[in-house]
Every structure is written in C-alpha cells, then in structure tokens.
C-alpha positions in Angstrom: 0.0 0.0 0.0 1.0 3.7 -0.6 1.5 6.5 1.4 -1.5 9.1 1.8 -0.6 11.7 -0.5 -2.1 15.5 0.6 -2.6 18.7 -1.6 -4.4 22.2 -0.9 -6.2 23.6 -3.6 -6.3 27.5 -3.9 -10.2 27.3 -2.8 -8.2 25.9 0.3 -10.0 22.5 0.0 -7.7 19.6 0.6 -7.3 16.8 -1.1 -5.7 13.0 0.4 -5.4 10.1 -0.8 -4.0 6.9 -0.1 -3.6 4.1 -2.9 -4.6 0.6 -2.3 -3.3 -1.3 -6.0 -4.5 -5.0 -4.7 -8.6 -3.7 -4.4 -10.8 -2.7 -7.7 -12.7 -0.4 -5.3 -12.6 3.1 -4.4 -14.2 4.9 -0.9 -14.6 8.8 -1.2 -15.8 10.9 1.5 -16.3 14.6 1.3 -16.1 15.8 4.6 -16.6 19.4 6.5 -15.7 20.4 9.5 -19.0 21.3 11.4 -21.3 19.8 13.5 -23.2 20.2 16.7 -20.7 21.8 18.1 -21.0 24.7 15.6 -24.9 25.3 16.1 -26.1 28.1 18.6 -29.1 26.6 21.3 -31.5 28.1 17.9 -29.9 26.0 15.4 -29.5 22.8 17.2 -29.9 20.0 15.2 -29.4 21.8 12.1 -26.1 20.0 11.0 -27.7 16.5 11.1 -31.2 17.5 9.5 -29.2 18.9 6.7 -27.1 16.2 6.5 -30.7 14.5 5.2 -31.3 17.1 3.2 -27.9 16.8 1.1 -30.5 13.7 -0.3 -33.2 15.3 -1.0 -32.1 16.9 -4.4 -30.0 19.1 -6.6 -30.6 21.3 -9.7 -30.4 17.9 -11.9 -31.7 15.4 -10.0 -34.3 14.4 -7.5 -33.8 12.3 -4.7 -35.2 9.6 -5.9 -33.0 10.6 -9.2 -30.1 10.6 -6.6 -30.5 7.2 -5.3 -31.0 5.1 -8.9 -28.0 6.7 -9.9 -26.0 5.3 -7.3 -27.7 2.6 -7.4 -27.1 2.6 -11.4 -23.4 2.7 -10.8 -23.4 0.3 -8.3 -22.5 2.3 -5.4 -23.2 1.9 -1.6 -23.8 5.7 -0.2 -24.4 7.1 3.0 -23.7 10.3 4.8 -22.9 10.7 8.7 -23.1 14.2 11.2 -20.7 14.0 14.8 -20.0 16.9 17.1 -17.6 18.0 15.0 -18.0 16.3 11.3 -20.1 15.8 8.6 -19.4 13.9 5.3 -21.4 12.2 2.6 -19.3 8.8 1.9 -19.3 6.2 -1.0 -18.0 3.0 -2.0 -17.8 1.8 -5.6 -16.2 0.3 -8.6 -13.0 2.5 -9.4 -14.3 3.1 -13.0 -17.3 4.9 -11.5 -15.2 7.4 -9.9 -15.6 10.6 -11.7 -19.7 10.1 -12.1 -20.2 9.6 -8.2 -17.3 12.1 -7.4 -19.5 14.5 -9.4 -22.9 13.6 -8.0 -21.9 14.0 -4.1 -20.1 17.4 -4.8 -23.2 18.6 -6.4 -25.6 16.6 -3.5 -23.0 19.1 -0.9 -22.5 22.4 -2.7 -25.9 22.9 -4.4 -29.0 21.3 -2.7 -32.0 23.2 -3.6 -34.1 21.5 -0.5 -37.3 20.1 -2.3 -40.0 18.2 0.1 -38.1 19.9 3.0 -41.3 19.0 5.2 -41.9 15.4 4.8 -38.0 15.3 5.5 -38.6 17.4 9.0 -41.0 14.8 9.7 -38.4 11.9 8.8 -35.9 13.6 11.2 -38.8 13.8 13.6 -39.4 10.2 13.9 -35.9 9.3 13.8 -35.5 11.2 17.4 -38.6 10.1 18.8 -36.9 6.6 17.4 -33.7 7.6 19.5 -35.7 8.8 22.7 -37.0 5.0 22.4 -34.2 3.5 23.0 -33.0 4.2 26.8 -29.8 2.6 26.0 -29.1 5.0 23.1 -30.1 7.8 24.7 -27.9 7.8 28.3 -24.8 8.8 26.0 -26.2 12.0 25.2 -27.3 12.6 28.8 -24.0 11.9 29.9 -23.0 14.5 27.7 -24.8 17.2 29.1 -23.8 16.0 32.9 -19.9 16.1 31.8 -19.5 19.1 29.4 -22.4 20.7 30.9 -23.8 24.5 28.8 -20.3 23.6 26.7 -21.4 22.9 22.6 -20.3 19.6 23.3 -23.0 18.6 26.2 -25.6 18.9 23.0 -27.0 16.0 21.2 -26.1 15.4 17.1 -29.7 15.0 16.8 -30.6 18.6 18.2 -33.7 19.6 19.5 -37.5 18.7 17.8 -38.9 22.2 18.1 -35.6 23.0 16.1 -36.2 20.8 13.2 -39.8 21.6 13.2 -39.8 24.9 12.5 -36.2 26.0 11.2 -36.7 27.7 7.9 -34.5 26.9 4.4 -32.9 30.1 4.5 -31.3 29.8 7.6 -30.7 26.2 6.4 -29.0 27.6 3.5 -27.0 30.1 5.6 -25.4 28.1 7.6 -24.6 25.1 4.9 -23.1 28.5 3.7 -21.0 29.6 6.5 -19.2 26.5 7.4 -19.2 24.8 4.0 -16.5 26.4 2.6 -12.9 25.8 1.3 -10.6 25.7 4.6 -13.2 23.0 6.3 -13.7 20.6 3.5 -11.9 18.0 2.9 -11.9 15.4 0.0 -10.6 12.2 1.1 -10.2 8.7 -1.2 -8.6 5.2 -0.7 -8.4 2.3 -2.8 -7.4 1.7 -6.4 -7.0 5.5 -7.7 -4.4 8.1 -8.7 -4.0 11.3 -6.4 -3.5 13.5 -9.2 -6.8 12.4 -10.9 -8.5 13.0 -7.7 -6.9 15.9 -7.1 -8.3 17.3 -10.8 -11.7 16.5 -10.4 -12.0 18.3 -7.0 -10.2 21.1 -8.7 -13.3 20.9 -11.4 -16.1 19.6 -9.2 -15.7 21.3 -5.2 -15.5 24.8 -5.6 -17.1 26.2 -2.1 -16.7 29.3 -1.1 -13.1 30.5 -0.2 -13.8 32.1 3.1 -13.7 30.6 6.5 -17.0 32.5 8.5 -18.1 29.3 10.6 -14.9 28.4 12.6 -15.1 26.4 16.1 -15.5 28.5 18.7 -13.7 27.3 22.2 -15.1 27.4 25.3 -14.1 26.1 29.0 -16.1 23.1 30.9 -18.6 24.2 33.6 -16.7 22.9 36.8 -17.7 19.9 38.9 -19.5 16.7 38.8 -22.9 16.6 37.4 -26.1 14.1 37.8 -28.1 13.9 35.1 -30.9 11.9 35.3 -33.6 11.5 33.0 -37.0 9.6 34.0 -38.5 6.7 32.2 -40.7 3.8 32.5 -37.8 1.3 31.6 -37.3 -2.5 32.4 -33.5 -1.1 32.9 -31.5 1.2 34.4 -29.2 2.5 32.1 -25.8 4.4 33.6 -23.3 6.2 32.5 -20.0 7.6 34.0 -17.6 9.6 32.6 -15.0 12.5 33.0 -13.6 14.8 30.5 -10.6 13.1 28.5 -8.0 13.8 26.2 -7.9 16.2 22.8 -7.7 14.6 19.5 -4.0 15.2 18.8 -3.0 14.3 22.9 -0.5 11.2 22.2 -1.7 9.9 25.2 -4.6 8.8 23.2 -2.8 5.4 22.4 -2.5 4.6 26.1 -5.7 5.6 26.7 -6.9 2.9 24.2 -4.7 0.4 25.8 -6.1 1.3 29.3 -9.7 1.1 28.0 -9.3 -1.9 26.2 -8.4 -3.7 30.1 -10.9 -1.6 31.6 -14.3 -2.5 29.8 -13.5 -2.0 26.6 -12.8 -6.0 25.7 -15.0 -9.2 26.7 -11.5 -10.0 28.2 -12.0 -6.4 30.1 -12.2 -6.4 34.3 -15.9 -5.0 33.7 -16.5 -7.4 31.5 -15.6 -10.1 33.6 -16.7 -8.8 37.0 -20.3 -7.6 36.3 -21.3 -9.7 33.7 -19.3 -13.2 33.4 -19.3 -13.5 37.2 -22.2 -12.2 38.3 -24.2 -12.2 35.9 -25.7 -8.7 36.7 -25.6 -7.1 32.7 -26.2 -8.0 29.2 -24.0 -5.0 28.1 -21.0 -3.3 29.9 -18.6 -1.7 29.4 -16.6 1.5 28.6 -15.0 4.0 25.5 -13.2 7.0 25.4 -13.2 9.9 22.6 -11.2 12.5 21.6 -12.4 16.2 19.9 -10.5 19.4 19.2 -10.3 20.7 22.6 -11.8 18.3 24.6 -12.7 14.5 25.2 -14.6 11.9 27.1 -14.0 8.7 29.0 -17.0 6.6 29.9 -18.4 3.5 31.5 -21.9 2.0 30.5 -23.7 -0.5 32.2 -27.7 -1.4 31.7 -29.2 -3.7 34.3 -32.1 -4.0 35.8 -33.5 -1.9 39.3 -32.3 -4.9 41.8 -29.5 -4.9 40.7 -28.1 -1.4 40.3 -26.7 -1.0 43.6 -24.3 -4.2 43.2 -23.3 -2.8 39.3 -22.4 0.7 40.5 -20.4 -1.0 43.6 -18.5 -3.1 41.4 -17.9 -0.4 38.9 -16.7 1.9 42.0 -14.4 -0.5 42.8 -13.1 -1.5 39.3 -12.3 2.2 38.7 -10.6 2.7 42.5 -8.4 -0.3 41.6 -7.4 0.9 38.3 -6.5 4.1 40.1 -4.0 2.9 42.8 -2.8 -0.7 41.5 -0.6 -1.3 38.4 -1.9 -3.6 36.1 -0.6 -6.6 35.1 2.0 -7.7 32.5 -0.2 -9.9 31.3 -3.0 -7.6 30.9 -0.7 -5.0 29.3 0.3 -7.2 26.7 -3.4 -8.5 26.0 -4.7 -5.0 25.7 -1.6 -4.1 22.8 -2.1 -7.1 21.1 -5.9 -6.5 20.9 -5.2 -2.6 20.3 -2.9 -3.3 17.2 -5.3 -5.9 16.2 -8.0 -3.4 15.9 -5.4 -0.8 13.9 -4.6 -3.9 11.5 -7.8 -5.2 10.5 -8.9 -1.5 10.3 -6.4 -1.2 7.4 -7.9 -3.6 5.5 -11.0 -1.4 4.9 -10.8 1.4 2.1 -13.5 2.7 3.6 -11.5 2.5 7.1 -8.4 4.5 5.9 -10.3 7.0 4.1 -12.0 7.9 7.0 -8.6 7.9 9.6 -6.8 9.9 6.4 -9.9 12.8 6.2 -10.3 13.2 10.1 -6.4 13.6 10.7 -6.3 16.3 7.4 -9.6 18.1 8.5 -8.0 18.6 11.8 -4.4 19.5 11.1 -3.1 16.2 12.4 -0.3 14.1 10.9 -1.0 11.3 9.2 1.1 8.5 10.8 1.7 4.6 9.1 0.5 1.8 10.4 3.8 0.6 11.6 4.4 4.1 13.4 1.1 3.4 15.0 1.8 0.0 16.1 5.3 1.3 17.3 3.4 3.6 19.2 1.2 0.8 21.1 4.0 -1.2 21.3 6.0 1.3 23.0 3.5 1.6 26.4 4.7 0.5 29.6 2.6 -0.3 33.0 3.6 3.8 34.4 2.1 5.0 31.3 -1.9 3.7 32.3 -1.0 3.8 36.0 -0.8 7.7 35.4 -3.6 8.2 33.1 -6.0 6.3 35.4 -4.9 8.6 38.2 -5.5 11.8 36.1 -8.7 10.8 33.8 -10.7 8.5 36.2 -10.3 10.4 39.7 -13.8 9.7 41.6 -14.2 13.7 42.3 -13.9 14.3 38.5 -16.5 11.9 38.0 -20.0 12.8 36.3 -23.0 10.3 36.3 -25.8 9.8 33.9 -28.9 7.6 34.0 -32.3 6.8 32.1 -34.9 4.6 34.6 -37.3 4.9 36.3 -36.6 6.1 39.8 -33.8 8.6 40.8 -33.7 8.0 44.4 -32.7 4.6 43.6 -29.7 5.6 41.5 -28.8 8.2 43.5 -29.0 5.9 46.7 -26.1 3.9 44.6 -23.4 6.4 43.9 -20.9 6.5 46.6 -18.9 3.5 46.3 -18.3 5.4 42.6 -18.0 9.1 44.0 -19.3 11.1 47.3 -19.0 14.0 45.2 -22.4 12.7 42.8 -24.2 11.9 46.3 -24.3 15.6 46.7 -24.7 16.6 43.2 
C-alpha cells in the first residue's frame, strides 16, 4: 500500500489520498468540518437535518433521481453528522469514480431543499426513534452532565422544536458559512491516482473560499454533574464519565490500551466482573473519545432496578483499583495485542483508511503509518496507564448519567463510585 498523499487547492479544500493497488474499489468521503458543536441553542440539530437534506435533491436530479443513480453505478452511499464532522461517503467500482465524485459534490455544494417538510418529519421520527431506545439515549445525557452549557454537552440529533420549525434560508446560511474551502476535505482510498482525484476536485468542489463558521472554544462548567432522565424502563441504564484527552493528545494510544483492560474487551475487568461472574448485565462496558479541545471517558452499564446497587459497587471499585494498583504484565500485553489488532484489520478497509486519512487532514493532524502506530502501542509500559488512570478517572472528577425509572434509587447507589455525585 502507498502513502496518503495530501494537496491544498487554492479554494483551500484539501485533497488526500492513499492508494490501495490490490482492491478494484474506491471509498470517497467529502467531509466538512462542522457539526453540533457549531450550532447556537437556535440552530440545534441543524447539521444533522441537513445532513438528510444533502439527499433530497440538486438542480439535476431528484432524490429519488439521486439514489438510482448510485444505485445505477453500483454504489453503496451514506452520509454521517458528529460533534464535530459531517461527510457524505461512498464505496464503488473505481471506473465509477468521476460520475459519483460529481454527484456527491453537487448533492454538498448545491442542494435546492425540495419536500423539506416530509424530511422534517423523517428527522422527527428518527429522534422520537432515538428517545426510544434508553440505552441510546444515556450517552447523550451523559453528555450534558460532563461538558455541561459547553457545545459539546448537546446531542447530534438537536432539539425537535428546532427541526420543526427552522426555515430553508437559515438552512441555506449556515450550509453556507461553514461549508467552505478551509473546512472541506476530500478524502479517497483504494485503487485511484491522487492527481486524478486531485483534478476533479479542482473541477467539481469549488465552495466558497472564506472561513465564516470556525469552532468556537469554550471552558467546561466545573464539577461533577447528575443527570438523570426519567423513564418507565425495564433497565437502568448508567453512564459515568470524565472529561478526557484532545484529539491530537498522544496519550490517546494509552488511553486505548487502558480502555481496552478496563471495559473495553469481553477479556476487560468489567467485563468479567459484572457480567461473566455475576451475571448482573447483558452489556457493559466503557469508550473514550477524543475532539479538538476536549474528550470523554465513559463507562456504560444497563441492568435491571435490583441490581443497580451491586453494578455501580462493582464499577466503583473496578475504577478505585485501576487508580491505585498497576496492572498486570499480562494484561498489558493482551490489551496491545488486541489494540494493534483493531489498527490492523482496520487497514484492510478502504473505507476505514479513508475515514482515519480525512479526520487527521480536517484537523491538522499528521498522518502516521501503520507501523508508526503500532510502534506507538508497542511502546507503552505499565507507568504510562498507572498515570492516566490517576488523572482521567479520579472519583471527584466523575460525572453520572442515568435513564430509569426512579432517581432515588440511582442516587442511593453512587458513593462507592464518588461522594462528590451523592451531593450533586
């Protein structure tokens, strides 16, 4: 496999690639840099409803013009929003590549946002959908309890009054705003040349040049938070988490490493302890993720009302031992194996290193080899996750989340986790 290969147009859209000669495939992602995190409290949700509306048509074609097209060239399509992203992505025969190159510019630079009601409604049901599903839902609460009135505490989804209401021209001015040169990015693997990629987004993305919807900073709202939301549920579903580590913090490869022990494996100590032993979940476990400023660790557990008391004890106790003992050689060298196992696989998937070449170049990060990665893994020692445990998951940094159906009874269960959330 080649290197990724990078060049900056004069519209100050970049262009990466990264050739893969043993496939007949090729993934493309356009990508911009916005998302929740750029809406005011008025515009939440408007990142992801546009998103659907990217779909919905173009001067030439209609949607469902859009999708027998794709479907005519044989192409699988989709389009995802984060806190931070949004992209329209595609996978398809290389010889396709300039017709759906030139169909997903057009779908992201000039939507003309027919049927923009039936779509509200689509995005309508799809949160009701989301509010549905308790154990879907916690990870935005948990949001909100650890980043607080910060951009980064609101849901992707936004708000339904929001979608329900938000007119097309303020649609159209903020796809205007932040979709410009400087926060797109074109990325492509597979079997391709750069500099043909590089000359059709010279010919097909041509944004606006100027940057008017950059990410604004802001500082965390101090102290732990309890967020809990109430629901008629046969679980109770809980979250706990902290703020974590920025995107380009290289600590993010121990962090993996230490998740991966912690609940982030079916080999994990959370894994083991609330689950194989005692039987007390179906799903637990934890994650960690990284934005421009800011990040998140978190641990997720969903069991039922008995049982709560005995889960939040043992996941107490889990993080208060990952805090003060050193963990094992032979969990270290588990973890990295399973780490660098992930990072390998992931290779093989076009669609995979398109996606880890576009986030690194949308966000000013090198682009590292998979060997310097797996050096990287390879290179932790035991000190390394003793220290990040002691700074990331210290009990009074702690926030706590929960969807079910009775607070007292969650709240009765925090302080073998942290006496800060009893009082909170």
């Amino acid at each position: 496999m080649s290197e990724a290969r990078l060049t900056e147009l004069d519209s100050g859209v970049r262009v990466v690639t990264e050739g893969v000669p043993s496939v007949r495939s090729v993934a493309l992602g356009l990508w911009v840099r916005t998302g929740s995190r750029n809406e005011t409290p008025a515009q939440a949700g408007v990142s992801h409803f546009l998103e659907h509306l990217l779909f919905k048509g173009t001067a030439r074609y209609s949607a469902i013009e859009i999708s027998e097209r794709f479907d005519g060239l044989g192409a699988a399509v989709n389009a995802a929003t984060g806190k931070e992203t949004t992209h329209l992505h595609a996978r398809f025969l290389d010889e396709h590549t300039e017709e759906v190159f030139d169909l997903l510019a057009e779908m992201l630079l000039a939507p003309t946002y027919p049927d923009i009601d039936s779509e509200r409604q689509v995005v309508l049901e799809e949160i009701a959908m989301y509010d549905d599903e308790p154990q879907d839902r916690v990870h935005d609460v948990l949001a909100e309890a650890v980043f607080g009135s910060h951009p980064l505490g609101r849901r992707v989804l936004g708000e339904p009054e929001v979608i329900a209401s938000i007119p097309v021209p303020d649609i159209e001015g903020y796809r205007s705003a932040h979709y410009t040169g400087p926060q797109i990015v074109v990325g492509a693997a597979g079997h391709l040349e750069h500099e043909r990629i590089v000359a059709l987004a010279e010919r097909l993305v041509q944004p606006p040049a100027e940057l008017n919807g950059a990410t604004t900073n802001k500082e965390i709202d101090g102290g732990s938070r309890l967020c809990f939301l109430g629901k008629e549920t046969e679980q109770y579903h809980i979250c706990f988490g902290a703020p974590g580590l920025r995107r380009e913090d290289e600590r993010r490869f121990p962090l993996a490493v230490l998740d991966a022990i912690f609940g982030g494996s079916t080999s994990s100590r959370l894994f083991r302890e609330v689950r194989e032993k005692r039987g007390l979940a179906y799903s637990v476990g934890s994650y960690n993720e990284q934005f421009t400023d800011l990040g998140l660790v978190a641990t997720y557990v969903g069991t039922r009302a008995d049982n709560v008391e005995e889960a939040c004890a043992i996941i107490g106790a889990e993080m208060a031992r990952l805090r003060s003992e050193p963990v094992s050689r032979e969990e270290l060298v588990r973890a990295k194996e399973s780490v660098k196992g992930r990072l390998v696989l992931s290779s093989e998937s076009t669609a995979a290193r398109m996606t880890r070449i576009s986030r690194a170049t949308l966000f000013g990060l090198p682009i590292e080899s998979l060997d310097e990665m797996l050096a990287k893994v390879d290179a932790i020692e035991v000190d390394d996750l003793t220290e990040l445990a002691a700074e990331l998951y210290g009990a009074e940094r702690l926030s706590a989340a929960c969807v079910g159906a009775d607070e007292d009874r969650f709240r009765a269960a925090l302080a073998p986790v942290s006496e800060a959330l009893v009082a909170a």
